[in-house]
C-alpha positions as CSV (number, residue, x, y, z in Angstrom):
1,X,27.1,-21.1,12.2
2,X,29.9,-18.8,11.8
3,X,27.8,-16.0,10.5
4,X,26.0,-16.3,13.6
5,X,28.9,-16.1,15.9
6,X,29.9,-12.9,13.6
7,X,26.8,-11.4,13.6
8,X,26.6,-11.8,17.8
9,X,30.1,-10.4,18.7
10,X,29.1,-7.5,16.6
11,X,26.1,-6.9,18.4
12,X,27.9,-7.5,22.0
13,X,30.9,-5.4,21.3
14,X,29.7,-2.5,18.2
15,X,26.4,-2.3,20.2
16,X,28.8,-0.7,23.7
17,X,30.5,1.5,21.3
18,X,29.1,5.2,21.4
19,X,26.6,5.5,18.6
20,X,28.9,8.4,16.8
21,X,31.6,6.0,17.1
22,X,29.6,3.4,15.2
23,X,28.4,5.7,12.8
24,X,31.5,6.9,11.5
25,X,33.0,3.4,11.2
26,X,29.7,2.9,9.0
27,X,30.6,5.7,6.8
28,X,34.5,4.6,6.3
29,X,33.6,1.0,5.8
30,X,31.2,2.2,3.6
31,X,33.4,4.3,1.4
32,X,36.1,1.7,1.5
33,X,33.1,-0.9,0.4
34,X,32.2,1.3,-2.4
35,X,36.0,1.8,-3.8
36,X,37.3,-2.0,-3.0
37,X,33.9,-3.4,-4.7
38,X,33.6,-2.9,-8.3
39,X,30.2,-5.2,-8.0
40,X,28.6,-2.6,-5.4
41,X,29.9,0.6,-7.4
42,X,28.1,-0.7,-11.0
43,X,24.9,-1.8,-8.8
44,X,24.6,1.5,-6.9
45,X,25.8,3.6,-10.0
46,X,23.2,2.2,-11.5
47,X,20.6,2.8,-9.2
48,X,21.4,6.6,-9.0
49,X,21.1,6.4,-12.8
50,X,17.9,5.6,-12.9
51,X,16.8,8.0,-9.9
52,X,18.6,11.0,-11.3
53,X,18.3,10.2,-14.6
54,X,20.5,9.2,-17.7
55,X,21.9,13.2,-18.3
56,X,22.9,13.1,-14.7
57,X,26.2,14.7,-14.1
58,X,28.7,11.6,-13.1
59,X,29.9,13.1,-10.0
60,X,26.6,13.7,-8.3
61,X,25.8,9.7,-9.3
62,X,28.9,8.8,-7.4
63,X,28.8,10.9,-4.5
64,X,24.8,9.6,-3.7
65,X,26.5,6.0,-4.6
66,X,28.7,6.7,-2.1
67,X,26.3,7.7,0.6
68,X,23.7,4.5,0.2
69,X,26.4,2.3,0.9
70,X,27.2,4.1,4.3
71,X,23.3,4.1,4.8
72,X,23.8,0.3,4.1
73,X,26.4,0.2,7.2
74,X,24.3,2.9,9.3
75,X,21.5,0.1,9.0
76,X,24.3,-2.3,10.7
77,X,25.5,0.3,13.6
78,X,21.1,0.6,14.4
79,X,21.2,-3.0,14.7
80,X,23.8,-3.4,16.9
81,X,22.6,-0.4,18.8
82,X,19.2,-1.8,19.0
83,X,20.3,-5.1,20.6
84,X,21.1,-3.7,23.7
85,X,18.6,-1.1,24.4
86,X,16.4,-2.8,27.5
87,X,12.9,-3.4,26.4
88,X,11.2,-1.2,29.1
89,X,13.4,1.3,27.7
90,X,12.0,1.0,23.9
91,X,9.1,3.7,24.6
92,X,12.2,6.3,24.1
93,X,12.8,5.2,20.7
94,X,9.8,7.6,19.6
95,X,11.9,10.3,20.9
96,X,14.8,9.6,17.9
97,X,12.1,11.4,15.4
98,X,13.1,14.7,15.2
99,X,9.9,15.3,12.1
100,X,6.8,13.1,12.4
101,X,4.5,13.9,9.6
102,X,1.2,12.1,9.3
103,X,0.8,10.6,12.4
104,X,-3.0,11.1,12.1
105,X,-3.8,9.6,8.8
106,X,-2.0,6.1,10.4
107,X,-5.2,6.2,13.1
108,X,-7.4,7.3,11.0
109,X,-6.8,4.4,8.6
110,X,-6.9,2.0,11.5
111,X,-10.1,3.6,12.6
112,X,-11.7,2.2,9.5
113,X,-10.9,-1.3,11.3
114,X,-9.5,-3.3,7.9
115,X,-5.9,-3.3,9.2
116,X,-3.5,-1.4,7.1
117,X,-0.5,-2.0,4.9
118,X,2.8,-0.2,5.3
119,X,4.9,-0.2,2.5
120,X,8.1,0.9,2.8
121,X,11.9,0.5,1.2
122,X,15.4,-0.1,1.9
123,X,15.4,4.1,2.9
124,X,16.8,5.2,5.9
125,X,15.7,3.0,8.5
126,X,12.0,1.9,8.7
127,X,12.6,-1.0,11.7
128,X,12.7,1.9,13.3
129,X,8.9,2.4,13.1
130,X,8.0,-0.5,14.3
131,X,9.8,-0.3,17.4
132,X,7.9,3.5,17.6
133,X,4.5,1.9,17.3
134,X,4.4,-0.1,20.4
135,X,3.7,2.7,23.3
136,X,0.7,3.6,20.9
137,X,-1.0,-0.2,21.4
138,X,-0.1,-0.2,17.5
139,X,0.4,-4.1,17.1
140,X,2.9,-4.4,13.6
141,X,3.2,-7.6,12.0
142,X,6.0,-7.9,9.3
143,X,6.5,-11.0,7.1
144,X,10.3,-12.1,7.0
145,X,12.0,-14.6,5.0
146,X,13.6,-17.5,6.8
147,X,17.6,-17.4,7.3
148,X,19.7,-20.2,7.6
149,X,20.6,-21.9,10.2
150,X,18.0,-21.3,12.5
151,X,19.6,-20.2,15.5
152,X,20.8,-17.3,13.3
153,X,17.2,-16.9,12.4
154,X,16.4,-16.3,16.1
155,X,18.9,-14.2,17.6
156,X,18.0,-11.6,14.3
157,X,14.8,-12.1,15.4
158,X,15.2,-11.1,18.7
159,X,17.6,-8.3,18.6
160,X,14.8,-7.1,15.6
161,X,12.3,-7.6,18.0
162,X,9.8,-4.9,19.9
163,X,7.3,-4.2,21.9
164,X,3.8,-5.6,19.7
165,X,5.7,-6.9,16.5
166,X,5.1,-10.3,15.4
167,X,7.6,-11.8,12.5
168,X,5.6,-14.1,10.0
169,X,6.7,-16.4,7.6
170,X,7.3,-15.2,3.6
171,X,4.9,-18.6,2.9
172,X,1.8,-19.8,2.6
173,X,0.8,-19.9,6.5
174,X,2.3,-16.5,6.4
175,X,0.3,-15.4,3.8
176,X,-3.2,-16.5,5.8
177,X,-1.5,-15.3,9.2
178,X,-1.4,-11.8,7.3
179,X,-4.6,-11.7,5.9
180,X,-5.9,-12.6,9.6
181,X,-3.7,-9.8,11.0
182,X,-5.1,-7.4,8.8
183,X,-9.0,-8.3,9.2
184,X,-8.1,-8.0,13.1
185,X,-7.7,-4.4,12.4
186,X,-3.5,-5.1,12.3
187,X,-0.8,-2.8,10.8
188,X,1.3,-4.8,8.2
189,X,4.8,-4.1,6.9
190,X,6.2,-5.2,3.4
191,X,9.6,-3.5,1.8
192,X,8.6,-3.4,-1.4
193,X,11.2,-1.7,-3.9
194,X,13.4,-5.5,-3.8
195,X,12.4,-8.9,-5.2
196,X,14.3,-10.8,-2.6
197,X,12.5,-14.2,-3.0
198,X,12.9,-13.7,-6.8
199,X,9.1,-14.7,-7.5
200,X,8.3,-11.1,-8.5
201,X,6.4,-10.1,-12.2
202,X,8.6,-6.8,-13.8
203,X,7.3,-3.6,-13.3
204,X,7.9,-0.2,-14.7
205,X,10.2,1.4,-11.8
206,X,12.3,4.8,-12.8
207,X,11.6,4.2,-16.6
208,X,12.8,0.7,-17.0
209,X,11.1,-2.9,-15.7
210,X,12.7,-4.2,-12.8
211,X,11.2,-7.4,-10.7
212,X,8.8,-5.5,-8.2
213,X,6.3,-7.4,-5.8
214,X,2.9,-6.9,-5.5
215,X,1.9,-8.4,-2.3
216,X,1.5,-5.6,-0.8
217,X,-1.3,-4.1,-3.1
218,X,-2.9,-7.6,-3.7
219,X,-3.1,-8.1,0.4
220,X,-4.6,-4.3,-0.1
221,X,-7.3,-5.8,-2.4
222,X,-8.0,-8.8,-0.7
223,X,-8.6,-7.9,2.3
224,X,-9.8,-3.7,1.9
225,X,-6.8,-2.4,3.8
226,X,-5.6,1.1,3.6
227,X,-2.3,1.6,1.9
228,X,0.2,4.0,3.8
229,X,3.5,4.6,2.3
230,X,6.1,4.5,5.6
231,X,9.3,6.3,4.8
232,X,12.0,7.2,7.5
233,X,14.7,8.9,6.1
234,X,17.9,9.8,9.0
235,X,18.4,13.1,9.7
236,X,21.4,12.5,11.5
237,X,23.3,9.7,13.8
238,X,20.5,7.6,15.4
239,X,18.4,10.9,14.4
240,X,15.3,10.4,12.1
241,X,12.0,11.4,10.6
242,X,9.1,10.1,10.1
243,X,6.9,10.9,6.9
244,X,3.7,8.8,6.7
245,X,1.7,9.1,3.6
246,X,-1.9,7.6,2.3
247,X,-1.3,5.4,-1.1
248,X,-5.0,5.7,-2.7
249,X,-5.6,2.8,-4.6
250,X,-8.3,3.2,-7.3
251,X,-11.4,2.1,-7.1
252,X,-11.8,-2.0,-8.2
253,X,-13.3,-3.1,-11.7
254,X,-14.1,-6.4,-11.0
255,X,-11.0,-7.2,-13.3
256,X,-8.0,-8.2,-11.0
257,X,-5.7,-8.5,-13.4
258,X,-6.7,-4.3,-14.2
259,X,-7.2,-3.8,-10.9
260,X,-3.3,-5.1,-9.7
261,X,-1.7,-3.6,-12.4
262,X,-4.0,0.3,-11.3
263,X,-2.9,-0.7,-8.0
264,X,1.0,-1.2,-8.9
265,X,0.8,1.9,-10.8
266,X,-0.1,4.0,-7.2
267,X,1.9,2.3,-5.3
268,X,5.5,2.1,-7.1
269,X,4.7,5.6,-7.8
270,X,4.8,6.7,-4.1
271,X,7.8,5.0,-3.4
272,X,9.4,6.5,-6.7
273,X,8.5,9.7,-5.2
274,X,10.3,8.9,-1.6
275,X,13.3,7.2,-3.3
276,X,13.9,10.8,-5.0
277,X,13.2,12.8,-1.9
278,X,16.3,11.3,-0.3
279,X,18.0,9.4,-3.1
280,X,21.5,8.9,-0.9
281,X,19.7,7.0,1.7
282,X,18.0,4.2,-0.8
283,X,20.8,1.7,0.4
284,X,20.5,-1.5,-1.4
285,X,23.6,-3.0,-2.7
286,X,22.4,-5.3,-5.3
287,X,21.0,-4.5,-8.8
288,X,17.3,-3.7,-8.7
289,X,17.4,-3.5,-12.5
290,X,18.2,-7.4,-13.8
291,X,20.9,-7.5,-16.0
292,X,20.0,-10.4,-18.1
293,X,16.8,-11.4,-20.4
294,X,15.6,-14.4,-18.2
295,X,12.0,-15.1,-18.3
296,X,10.2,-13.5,-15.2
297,X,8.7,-16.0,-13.0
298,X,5.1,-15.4,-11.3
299,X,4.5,-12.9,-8.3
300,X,3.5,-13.8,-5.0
301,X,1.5,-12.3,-2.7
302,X,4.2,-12.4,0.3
303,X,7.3,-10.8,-1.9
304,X,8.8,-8.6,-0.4
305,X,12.8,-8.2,1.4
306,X,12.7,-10.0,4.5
307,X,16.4,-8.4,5.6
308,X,16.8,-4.8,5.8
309,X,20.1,-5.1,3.9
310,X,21.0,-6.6,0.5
């Protein structure tokens, strides 16, 4: 209960505070969480590592550290923004993108009348999206994984809540609900570059296998949905852009074990590609890369980070 009384007085109060204000308390807490944690600096070291590459000189690796873990707190000073911005007022929120790019190929994918699948990452901000699509009648439905205790679940829920998005559960039900979203011609949105529910089969990601899930591309299969890779990178306080790209998947064998693994391939590609566009904005704070030998446990079709932060 105390993380929700926390978590509220940081909206009421942070959320009053002008929004440069909050952003450059992000940025010092953020440098302070990066020198005070040595956990957070061999996680995010490590991430830039494997972005940049092994020969990458050490200061660039640390100064792009640096900058995810403000991104992580930027994420914080959006949410608190966010929860008190009136929801008649939310059609303005389109007006934050300062680039849009590939607005078309989102309606032309929905015009095919499968529903679509938004993958996105921990980059930037991509809640921000969904609170975009709703003056377009563009009805988002993002799956979630349950926080504890409840009420905790359902003030997130409603300060993360917009105009036309629907939360589903990262379960079974969940799993149906999204399929039915989808085949009502639906937008779904999975984060896909964190195994938060731990279920997910290792992957090749920036040369090394790391636990990535693949609900995304087997919802894809399933159900015949495009693939769109959603990517919105800040370009400055509460400032964005919007880059929204089509993830072909290749044609299906009739093998689905081939035809996951083809799928994977596409799709962690894509988001390897936006990850090195704006490396210093990938903000998650715990190791992607596992650093143990456990066995890997089976993938499920709803993996994905429910929480926008690590």
């Amino acid at each position: 209960m105390l993380r929700y009384w926390l978590l509220r007085a940081l909206v009421e109060v942070g959320g009053r505070v002008p929004v440069r204000i909050t952003y450059g308390l992000g940025a010092v807490g953020g440098n302070l969480a990066w020198y005070l944690s040595p956990r957070i600096r061999r996680a995010t070291r490590d991430h830039m590592r494997h972005v940049l590459g092994r020969d990458a000189d050490s200061a660039e690796v640390d100064r792009l550290a640096r900058s995810c873990v403000r991104t992580n707190l930027y994420y914080y000073a959006d949410f608190v923004r966010f929860g008190h911005i009136p929801d008649d007022a939310r059609t303005s929120i389109f007006d934050s993108f300062d680039e849009v790019h590939g607005l078309d190929a989102l309606f032309e994918a929905l015009d095919q009348g499968k529903g679509v699948v938004l993958v996105g990452a921990h980059l930037g901000n991509g809640e921000v999206l969904a609170r975009a699509a709703g003056p377009f009648g563009i009805c988002i439905a993002i799956v979630t994984e349950r926080l504890s205790p409840p009420r905790l679940h359902d003030y997130v829920h409603h300060v993360r809540g917009a105009r036309g998005v629907r939360f589903l559960p990262a379960d079974l039900t969940g799993l149906r609900a999204s399929i039915a979203h989808l085949r009502a011609g639906g937008s779904l949105g999975l984060l896909v570059d964190r195994d938060v529910l731990g279920t997910a089969e290792p992957f090749p990601f920036f040369g090394e296998r790391a636990p990535i899930p693949a609900g995304a591309v087997e919802l894809a299969r399933r159900t015949g949905a495009p693939m769109i890779g959603a990517w919105i990178p800040r370009t400055g306080p509460a400032r964005y852009a919007l880059h929204l790209e089509p993830i072909p998947l290749p044609e299906p064998t009739g093998d689905r074990e081939v035809d996951l693994e083809r799928g994977m391939r596409a799709m962690v590609t894509a988001l390897e590609g936006a990850i090195r566009r704006w490396p210093g904005q990938w903000f998650p704070i715990s190791a992607i890369w596992p650093q143990d030998h456990e066995p890997a446990r089976h993938a499920s079709p709803t993996s994905h980070e429910a929480e926008p932060h690590s």
